[in-house]
C-alpha positions as CSV (number, residue, x, y, z in Angstrom):
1,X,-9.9,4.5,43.0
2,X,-10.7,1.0,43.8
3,X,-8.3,-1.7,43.8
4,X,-8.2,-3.8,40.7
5,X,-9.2,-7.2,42.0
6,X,-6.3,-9.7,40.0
7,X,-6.6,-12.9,38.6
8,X,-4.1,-13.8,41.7
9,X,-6.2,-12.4,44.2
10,X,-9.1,-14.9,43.4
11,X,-7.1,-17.1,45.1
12,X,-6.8,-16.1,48.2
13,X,-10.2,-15.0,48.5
14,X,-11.4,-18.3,47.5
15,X,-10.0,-19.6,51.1
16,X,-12.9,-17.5,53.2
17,X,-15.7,-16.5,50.5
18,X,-16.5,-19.1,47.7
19,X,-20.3,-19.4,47.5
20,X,-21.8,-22.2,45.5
21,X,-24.5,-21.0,43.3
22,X,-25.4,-20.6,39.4
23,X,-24.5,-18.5,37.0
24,X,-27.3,-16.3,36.6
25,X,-29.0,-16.2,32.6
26,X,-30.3,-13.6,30.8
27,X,-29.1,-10.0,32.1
28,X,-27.3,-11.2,35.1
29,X,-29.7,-9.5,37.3
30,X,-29.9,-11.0,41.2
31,X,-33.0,-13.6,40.4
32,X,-33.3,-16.6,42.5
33,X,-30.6,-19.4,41.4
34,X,-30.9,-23.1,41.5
35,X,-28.1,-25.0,42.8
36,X,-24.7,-24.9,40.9
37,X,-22.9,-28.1,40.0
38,X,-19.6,-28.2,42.4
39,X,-17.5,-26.8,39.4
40,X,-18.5,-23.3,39.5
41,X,-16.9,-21.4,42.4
42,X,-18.0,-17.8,43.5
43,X,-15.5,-15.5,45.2
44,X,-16.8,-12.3,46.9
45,X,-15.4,-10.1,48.7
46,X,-17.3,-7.8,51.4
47,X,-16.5,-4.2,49.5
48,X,-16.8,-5.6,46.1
49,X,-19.9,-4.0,43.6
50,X,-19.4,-7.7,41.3
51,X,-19.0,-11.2,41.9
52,X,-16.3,-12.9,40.6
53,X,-17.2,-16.1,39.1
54,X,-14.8,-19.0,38.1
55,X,-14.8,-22.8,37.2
56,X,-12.2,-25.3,37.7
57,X,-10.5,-24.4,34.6
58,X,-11.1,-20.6,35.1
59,X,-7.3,-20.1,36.1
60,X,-5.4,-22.0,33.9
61,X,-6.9,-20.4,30.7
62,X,-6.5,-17.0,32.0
63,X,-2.8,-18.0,32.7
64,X,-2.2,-19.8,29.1
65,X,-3.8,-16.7,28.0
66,X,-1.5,-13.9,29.4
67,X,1.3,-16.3,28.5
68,X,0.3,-16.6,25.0
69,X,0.2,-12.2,24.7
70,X,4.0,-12.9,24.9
71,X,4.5,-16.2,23.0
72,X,2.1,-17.1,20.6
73,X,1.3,-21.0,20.9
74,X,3.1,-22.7,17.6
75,X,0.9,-24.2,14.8
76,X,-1.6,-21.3,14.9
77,X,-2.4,-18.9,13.0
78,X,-1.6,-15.4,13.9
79,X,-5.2,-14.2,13.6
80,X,-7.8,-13.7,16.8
81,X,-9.4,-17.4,16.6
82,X,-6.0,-18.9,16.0
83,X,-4.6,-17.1,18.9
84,X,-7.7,-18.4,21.1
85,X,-7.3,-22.1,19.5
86,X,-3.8,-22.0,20.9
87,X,-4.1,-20.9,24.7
88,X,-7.0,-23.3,25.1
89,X,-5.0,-25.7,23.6
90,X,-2.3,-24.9,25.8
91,X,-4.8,-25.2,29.2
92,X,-5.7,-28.4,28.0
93,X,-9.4,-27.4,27.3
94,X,-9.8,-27.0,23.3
95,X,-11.7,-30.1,23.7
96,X,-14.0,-28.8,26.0
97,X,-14.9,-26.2,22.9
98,X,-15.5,-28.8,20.6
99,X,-13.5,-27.2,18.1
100,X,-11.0,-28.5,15.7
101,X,-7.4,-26.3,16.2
102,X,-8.1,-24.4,13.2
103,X,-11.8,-23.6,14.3
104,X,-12.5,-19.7,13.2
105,X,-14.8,-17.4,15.0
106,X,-18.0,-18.9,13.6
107,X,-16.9,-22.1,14.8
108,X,-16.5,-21.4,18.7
109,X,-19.7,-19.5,18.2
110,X,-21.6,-22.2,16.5
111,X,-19.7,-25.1,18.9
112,X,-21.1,-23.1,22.1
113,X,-24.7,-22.4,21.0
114,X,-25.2,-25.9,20.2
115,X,-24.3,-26.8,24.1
116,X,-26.2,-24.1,25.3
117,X,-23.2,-22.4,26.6
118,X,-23.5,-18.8,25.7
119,X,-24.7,-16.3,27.7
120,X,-25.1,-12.9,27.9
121,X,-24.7,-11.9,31.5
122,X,-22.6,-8.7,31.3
123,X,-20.2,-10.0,34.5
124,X,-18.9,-13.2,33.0
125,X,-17.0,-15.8,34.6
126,X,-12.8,-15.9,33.9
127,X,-12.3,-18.0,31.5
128,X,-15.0,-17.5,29.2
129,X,-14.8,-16.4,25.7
130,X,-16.0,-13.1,24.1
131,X,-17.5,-12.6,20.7
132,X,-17.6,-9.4,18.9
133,X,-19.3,-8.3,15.6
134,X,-18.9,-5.6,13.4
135,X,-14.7,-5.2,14.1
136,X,-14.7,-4.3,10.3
137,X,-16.2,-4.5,7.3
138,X,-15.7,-8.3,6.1
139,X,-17.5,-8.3,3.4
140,X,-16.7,-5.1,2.3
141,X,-20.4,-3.9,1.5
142,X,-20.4,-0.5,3.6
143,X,-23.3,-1.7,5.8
144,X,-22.9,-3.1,9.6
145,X,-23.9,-6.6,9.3
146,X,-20.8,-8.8,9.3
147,X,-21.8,-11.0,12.6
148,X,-18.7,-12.9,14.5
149,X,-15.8,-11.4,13.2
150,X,-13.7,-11.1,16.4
151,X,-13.0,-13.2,19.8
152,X,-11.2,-13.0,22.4
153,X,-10.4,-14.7,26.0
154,X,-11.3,-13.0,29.8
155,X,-8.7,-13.2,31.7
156,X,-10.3,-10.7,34.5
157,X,-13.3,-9.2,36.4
158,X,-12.3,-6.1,38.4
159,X,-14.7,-4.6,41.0
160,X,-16.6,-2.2,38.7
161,X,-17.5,-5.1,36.4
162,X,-14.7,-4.4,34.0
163,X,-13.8,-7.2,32.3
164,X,-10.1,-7.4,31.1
165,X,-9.7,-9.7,28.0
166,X,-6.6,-10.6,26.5
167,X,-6.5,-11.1,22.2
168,X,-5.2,-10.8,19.1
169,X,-5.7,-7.7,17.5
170,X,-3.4,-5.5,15.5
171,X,-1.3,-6.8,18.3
172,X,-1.4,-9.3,21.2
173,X,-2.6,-7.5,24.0
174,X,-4.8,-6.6,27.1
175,X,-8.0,-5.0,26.2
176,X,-11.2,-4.0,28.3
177,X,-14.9,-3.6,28.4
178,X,-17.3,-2.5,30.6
179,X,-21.0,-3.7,29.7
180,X,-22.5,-1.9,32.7
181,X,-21.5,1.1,31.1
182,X,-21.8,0.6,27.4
183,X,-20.9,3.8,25.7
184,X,-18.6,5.5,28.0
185,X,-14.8,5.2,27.4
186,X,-14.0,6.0,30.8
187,X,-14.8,6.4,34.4
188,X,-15.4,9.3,36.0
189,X,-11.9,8.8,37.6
190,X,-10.4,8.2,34.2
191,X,-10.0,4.6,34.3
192,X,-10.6,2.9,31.3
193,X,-14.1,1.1,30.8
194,X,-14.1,0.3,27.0
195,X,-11.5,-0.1,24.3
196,X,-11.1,0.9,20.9
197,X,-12.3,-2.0,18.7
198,X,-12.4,-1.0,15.4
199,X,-10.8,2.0,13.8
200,X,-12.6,5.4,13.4
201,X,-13.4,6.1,9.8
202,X,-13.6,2.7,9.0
203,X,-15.8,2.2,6.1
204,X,-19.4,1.0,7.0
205,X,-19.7,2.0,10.6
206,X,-22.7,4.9,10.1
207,X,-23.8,3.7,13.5
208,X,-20.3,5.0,14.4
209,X,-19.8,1.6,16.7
210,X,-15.9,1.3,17.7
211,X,-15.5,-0.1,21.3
212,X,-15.7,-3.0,22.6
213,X,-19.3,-2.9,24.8
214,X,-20.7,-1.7,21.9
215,X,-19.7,-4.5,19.4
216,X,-19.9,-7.2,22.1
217,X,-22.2,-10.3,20.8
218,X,-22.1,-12.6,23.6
219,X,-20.0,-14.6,26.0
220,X,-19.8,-18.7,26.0
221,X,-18.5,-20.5,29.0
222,X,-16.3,-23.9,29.3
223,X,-17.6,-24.9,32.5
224,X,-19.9,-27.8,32.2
């Protein structure tokens, strides 16, 4: 089994591998890149399948993030976007999101799409958030159309391309998603690719849609 590349570990290989280089658009394949502004960092490592992409804000987030699993930031409310409102505040990059602190899913969404800064390259950069639709029936109609009803924060990018997100569910926690592999709950070794997002026999899932690759919308990035 590989070894998980950590948030911590970024660090060190920043010293000997950071690359400067764009984020790639579209479906992340390996296309030609322009230039990337001197904000967006890329640490490799020789035996790694992804590329680890982060910006200057990439680790404080993730940090403010985990922290915020444990104590949710005061003032918001205890619901995904509230609990994403609060550990960007807590980074010091809400602004950046041009959001107010009680911005709700749509908001972030609508916020990002505006700047042009969501994307949909399945290895995102740390940092970035993650939209979901179709984590339950919000309007309560039976049919699977309720867009934007979930977010969250990634906080990691192992080697496989898992990315680790950390948000609030029916709990704070870790969660994980694999968009490389879409449909499969785990690895052949048993590792976790994709967790459950929406409980089975929820009403209005005929699709039968519950983890997290397959009810992923998009990612938007901070970085400038």
């Amino acid at each position: 089994m590989r070894t998980v590349l950590s948030i911590v570990g970024c660090l060190a290989l920043l010293t000997g591998y950071v690359a400067w280089r764009a984020m790639p658009e579209g479906d992340g394949r390996a296309d030609p890149a322009p230039e990337a502004p001197a904000s967006t960092k890329i640490a490799q490592t020789p035996d790694a399948d992804t590329t680890i992409r982060l910006h200057d804000a990439s680790l404080r987030i993730a940090s403010a993030a985990r922290a915020a699993l444990d104590r949710p930031p005061a003032g918001f409310r205890r619901d995904c976007s509230g609990y994403v409102a609060g550990a960007l505040k807590e980074a010091g990059v809400l602004a950046s999101a041009a959001v107010p602190d009680d911005a709700r899913v749509i908001d972030f969404w609508t916020a990002a799409e505006a700047e042009g800064r969501v994307h949909h390259n399945p290895i995102p950069m740390v940092g970035d958030l993650a939209f979901f639709d179709n984590t339950h029936d919000r309007d309560g109609n039976g049919k699977m159309d309720d867009q934007r009803t979930h977010i969250a924060i990634v906080v990691d990018v192992e080697p496989d391309g898992t990315v680790v997100l950390a948000h609030k569910g029916s709990k704070y926690a870790l969660i994980r998603m694999n968009l490389l592999h879409p449909t499969e709950r785990e690895s052949p070794d048993g590792v976790e690719w994709n967790s459950w997002l929406r409980r089975s026999g929820d009403r209005g899932n005929p699709l039968g849609m519950y983890k997290t690759a397959e009810l992923w919308a998009g990612f938007a990035s901070l970085a400038p």
